[in-house]
C-alpha positions in Angstrom: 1.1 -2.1 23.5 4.9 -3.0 23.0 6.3 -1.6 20.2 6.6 -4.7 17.6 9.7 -5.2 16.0 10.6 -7.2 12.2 12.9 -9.9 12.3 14.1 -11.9 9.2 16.2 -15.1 8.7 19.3 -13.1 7.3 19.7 -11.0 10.9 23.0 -13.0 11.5 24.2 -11.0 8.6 24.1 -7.6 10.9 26.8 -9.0 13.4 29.2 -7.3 11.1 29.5 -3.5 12.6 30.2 -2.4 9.1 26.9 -4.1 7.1 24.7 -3.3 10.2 25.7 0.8 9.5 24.7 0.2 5.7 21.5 -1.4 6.9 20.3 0.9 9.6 21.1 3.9 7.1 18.8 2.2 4.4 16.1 1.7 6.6 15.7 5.1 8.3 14.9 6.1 4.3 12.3 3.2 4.3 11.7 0.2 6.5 10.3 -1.5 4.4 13.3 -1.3 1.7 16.0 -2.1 5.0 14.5 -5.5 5.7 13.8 -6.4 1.6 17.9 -5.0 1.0 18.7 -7.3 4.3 16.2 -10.8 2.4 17.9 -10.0 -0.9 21.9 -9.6 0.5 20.9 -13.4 2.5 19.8 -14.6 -0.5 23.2 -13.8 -2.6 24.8 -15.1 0.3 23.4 -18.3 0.4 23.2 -18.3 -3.5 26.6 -17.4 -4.6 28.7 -18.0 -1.3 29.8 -14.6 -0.5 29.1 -12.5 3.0 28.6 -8.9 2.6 32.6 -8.0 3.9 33.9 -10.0 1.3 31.8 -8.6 -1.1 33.2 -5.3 0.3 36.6 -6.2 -0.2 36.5 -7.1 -3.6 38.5 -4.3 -6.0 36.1 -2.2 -8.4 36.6 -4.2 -11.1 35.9 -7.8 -9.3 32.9 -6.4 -7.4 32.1 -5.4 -11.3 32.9 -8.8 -12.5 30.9 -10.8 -9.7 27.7 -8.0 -10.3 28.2 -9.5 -14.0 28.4 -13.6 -12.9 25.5 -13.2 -10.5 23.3 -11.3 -13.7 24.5 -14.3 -16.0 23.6 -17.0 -13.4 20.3 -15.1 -13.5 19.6 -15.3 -16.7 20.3 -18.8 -17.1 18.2 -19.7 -14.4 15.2 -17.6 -17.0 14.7 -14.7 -14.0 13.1 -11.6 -15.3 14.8 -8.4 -15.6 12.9 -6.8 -13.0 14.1 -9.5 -10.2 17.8 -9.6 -11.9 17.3 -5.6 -11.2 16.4 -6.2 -7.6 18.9 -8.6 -6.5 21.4 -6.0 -8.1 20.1 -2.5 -6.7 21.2 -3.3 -2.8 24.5 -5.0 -3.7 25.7 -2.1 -6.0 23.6 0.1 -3.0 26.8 -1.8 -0.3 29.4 -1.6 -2.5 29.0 2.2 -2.6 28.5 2.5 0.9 32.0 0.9 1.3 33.8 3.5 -1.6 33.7 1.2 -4.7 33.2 2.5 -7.3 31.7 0.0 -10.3 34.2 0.4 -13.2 31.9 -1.5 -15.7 28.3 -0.3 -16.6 26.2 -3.3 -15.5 23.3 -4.1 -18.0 20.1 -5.4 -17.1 18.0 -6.3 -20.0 14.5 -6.3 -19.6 14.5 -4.6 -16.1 11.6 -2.0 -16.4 9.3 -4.9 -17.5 6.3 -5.9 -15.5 6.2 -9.7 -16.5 4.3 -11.3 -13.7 1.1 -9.0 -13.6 1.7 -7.4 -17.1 -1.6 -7.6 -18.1 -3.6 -7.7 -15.2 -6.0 -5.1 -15.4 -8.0 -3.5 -12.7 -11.9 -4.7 -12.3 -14.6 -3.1 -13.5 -17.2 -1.7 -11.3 -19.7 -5.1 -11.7 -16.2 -7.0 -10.5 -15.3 -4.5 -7.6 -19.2 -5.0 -6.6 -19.2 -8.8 -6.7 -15.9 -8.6 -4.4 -17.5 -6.3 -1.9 -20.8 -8.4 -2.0 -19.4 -11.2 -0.9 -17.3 -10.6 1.6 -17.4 -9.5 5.6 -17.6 -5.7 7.2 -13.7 -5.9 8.1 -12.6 -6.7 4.1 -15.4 -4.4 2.7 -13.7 -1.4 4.9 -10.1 -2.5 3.8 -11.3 -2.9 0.0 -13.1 0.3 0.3 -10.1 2.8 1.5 -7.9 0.9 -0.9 -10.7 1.1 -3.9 -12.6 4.3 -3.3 -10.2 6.4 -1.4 -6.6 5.2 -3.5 -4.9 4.6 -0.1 -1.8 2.4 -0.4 -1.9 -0.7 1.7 0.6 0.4 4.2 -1.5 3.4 5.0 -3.9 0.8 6.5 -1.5 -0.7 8.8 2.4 -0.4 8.4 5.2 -3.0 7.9 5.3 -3.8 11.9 1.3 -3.5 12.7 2.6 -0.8 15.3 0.7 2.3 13.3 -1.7 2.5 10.8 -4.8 4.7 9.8 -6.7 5.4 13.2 -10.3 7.0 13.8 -8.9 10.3 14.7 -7.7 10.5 10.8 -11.8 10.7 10.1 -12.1 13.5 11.6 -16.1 13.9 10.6 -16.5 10.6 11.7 -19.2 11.0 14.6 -20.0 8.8 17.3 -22.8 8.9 19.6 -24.6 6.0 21.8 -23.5 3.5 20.1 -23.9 5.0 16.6 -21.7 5.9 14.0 -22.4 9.1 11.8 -20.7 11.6 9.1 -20.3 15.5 9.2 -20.4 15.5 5.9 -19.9 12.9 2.4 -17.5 12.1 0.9 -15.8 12.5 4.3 -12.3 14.0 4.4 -9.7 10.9 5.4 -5.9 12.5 6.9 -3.3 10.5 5.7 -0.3 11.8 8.0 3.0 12.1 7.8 4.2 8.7 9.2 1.6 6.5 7.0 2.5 8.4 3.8 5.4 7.1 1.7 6.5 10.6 0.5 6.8 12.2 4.2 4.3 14.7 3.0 0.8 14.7 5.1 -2.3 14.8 2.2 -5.7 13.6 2.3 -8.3 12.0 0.8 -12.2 10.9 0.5 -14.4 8.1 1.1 -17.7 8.2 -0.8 -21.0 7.1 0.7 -20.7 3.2 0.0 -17.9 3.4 1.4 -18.8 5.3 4.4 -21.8 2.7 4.8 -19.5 -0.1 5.1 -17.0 1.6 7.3 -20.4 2.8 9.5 -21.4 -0.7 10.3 -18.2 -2.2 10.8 -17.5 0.4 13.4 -21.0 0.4 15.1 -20.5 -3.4 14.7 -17.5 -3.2 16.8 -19.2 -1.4 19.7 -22.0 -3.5 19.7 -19.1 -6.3 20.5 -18.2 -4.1 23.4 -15.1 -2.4 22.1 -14.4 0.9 23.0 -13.2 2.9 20.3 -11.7 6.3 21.1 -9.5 8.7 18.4 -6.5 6.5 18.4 -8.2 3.3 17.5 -7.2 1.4 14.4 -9.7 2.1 11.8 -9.0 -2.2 10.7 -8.5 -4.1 14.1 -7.9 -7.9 14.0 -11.1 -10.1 15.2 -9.4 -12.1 17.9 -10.4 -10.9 21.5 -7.1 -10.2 23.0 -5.7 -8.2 19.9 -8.7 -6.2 19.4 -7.6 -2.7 19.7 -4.3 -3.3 17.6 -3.0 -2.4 14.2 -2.4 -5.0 11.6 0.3 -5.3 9.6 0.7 -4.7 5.7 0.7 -8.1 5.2 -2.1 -8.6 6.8 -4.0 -5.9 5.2 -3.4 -7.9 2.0 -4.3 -11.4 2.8 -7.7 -10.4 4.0 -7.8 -8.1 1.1 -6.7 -10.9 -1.5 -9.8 -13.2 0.8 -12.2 -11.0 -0.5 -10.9 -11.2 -4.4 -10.5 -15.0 -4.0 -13.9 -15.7 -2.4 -15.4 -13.6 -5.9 -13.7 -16.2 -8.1 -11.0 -13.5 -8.6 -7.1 -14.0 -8.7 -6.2 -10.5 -8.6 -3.3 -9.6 -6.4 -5.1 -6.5 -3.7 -3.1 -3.7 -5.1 -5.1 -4.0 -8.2 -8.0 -2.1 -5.6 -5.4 1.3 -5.3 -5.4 1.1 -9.7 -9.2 0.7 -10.0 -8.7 4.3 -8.0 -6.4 5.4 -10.0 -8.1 4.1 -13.5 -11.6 5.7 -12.4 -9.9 9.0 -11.6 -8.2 9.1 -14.7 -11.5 8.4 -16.7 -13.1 11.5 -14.7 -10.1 13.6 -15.6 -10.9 12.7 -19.1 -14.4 13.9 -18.5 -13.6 17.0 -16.9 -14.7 16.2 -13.5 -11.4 16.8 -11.7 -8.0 18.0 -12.8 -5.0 16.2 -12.8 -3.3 17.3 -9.6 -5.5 16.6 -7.7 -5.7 12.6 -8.6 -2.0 12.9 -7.8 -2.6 14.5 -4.2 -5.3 11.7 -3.7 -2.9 8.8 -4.9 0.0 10.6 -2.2 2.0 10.9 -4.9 4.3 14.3 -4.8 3.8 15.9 -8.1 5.7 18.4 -10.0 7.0 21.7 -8.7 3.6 23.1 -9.6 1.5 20.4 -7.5 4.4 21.2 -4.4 3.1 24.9 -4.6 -0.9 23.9 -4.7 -2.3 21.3 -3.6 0.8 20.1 -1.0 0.4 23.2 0.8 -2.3 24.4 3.4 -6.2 24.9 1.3 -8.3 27.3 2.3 -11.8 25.8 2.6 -13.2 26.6 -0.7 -10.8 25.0 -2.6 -11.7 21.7 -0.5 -15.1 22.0 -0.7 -14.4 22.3 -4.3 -12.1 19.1 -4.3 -15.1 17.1 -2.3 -17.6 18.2 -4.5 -15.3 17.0 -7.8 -14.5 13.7 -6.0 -18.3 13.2 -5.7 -19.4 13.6 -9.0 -16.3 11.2 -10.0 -17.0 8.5 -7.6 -20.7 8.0 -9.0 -19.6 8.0 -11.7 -16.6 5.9 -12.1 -15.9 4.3 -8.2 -19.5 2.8 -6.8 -20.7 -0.2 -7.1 -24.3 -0.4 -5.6 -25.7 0.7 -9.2 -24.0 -2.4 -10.3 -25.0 -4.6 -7.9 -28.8 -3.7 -8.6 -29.0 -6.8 -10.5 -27.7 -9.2 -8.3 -28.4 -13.0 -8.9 -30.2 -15.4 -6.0 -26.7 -17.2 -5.6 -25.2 -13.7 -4.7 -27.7 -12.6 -2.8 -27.9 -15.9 -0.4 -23.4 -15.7 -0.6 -24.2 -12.2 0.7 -26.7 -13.1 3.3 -24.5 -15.9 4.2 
């Protein structure tokens, strides 16, 4: 398959030598941040009037006084510190790329604030069972590794659909004649290096509801005729002539946010990695598991202790130890299915259906 590549309205901005440097340096630290720097630059551009050179050759203390006018217009316009904060970040990010140096302290009030999902809360177990009951195998296995495992979004398939989480990154994952089966569970999921956002390789664990789903979407699959083999995307879109490919992120969360929509839900799909989070937090609380290793789970790095544990190679008792703990915490605080014992006729015929 070709290698895919992003493209964005604002590209006409990279005919300048000088700006396309400053963008390919951002975007070997993220691609993700390159192309959202590149959206936000257009969008002063078109805004305000100004390309990226002559931003650049504004003195210290204009490029400080037009950082100041754009944060006023901002506010006028009632923008929340957080976006004001945004828009700011990549232009102060060119500036110093180009040897200006801000002379004023630019002040964004309000920037650390989350105002449009402030409150939203994660769902409780009842709500994450309602979501999964009433959706297809292909959103139950993408709400599952999201949900149950804590996997970002992008771990699923990345920015460009051209990687993503494969079968070979199951590697108890068994398939024989047609049927799908587990070494052991809560099977061991390898996040590596190029899915995680940290550049450090971790894993994780799915626990048996969420093995059952990802079991019959998979032997679903064959039974379509697709041949999976250790490189095959774990989510795979249903058309016939992209079967076999990666999705993108974007992707991953519209059929994600399909499945909270269709269960009368308006939550945005990273809510799913937070219900993760929140349940491993309660089981911390209770004992169950210990701190750092919710962090290793979640791919976050950790302190200088966690680099020296859990980020380095485990010998096999300590994971059998860390699936064991995960267990216990997951039937507890992550499945569903106990929920879902008292399922209403509607749900059961949405199900069915």
């Amino acid at each position: 398959m070709p290698e895919r590549k992003a493209t964005s309205r604002y590209e006409y901005l990279l005919e300048d030598d000088a700006f396309k440097r400053w963008f390919q340096n951002v975007r070997r630290g993220s691609l993700i941040t390159g192309y959202d720097w590149l959206r936000r630059i257009g969008w002063v551009h078109k805004k305000f009037g100004k390309t990226p050179s002559e931003i650049a050759s504004l003195s210290p203390r204009e490029a400080g006084n037009f950082l100041l006018d754009v944060v006023g217009k901002l506010e006028e316009e009632g923008r929340s510190g957080g976006y004001i904060a945004n828009i700011i970040k990549p232009l102060k990010s060119w500036l110093e790329f180009n040897g200006k140096q801000l002379l004023q302290r630019i002040k964004v009030p309000g920037r650390g604030e989350l105002v449009r999902v402030g409150d939203e809360r994660p769902p409780t177990q009842e709500e994450l069972g309602k979501i999964l009951g009433m959706t297809d195998f292909r959103r139950k296995v993408a709400c599952s590794l999201v949900a149950f495992s804590g996997l970002r979004l992008e771990v699923l398939g990345d920015y460009l659909g051209n990687d993503g989480l494969q079968l070979r990154d199951f590697p108890e994952v068994v398939i024989e004649d047609d049927k799908v089966d587990f070494k052991r569970i809560p099977t061991t999921i390898l996040v590596r290096r190029a899915l995680s956002k940290t550049g450090n390789q971790y894993f994780t664990f799915l626990c048996d509801e969420g093995c059952e789903y990802l079991r019959q979407y998979l032997e679903w699959r064959l039974r379509r005729g697709e041949k999976l083999t250790p490189k095959s995307p774990i989510i795979t879109p249903t058309r016939t002539s992209l079967v076999g490919e990666h999705i993108r992120t974007l992707n991953i969360g519209d059929l994600m946010r399909k499945a909270i929509r269709n269960a009368g839900f308006q939550w945005r799909p990273y809510v799913l990695r937070r219900y993760f989070d929140t349940g491993m937090m309660m089981a911390e609380s209770k004992a169950l598991i210990i701190r750092d290793w919710r962090v290793f789970w979640m791919g976050h790095k950790g302190d200088i202790e966690n680099t020296y544990t859990v980020n380095k190679g485990l010998p096999e008792n300590i994971i059998d130890s860390m699936r064991d703990s995960y267990a216990k915490a997951a039937e507890q605080y992550l499945v569903t299915r106990k929920a879902r014992e008292g399922m209403s006729e509607d749900q059961v015929k949405a199900t069915f259906n």
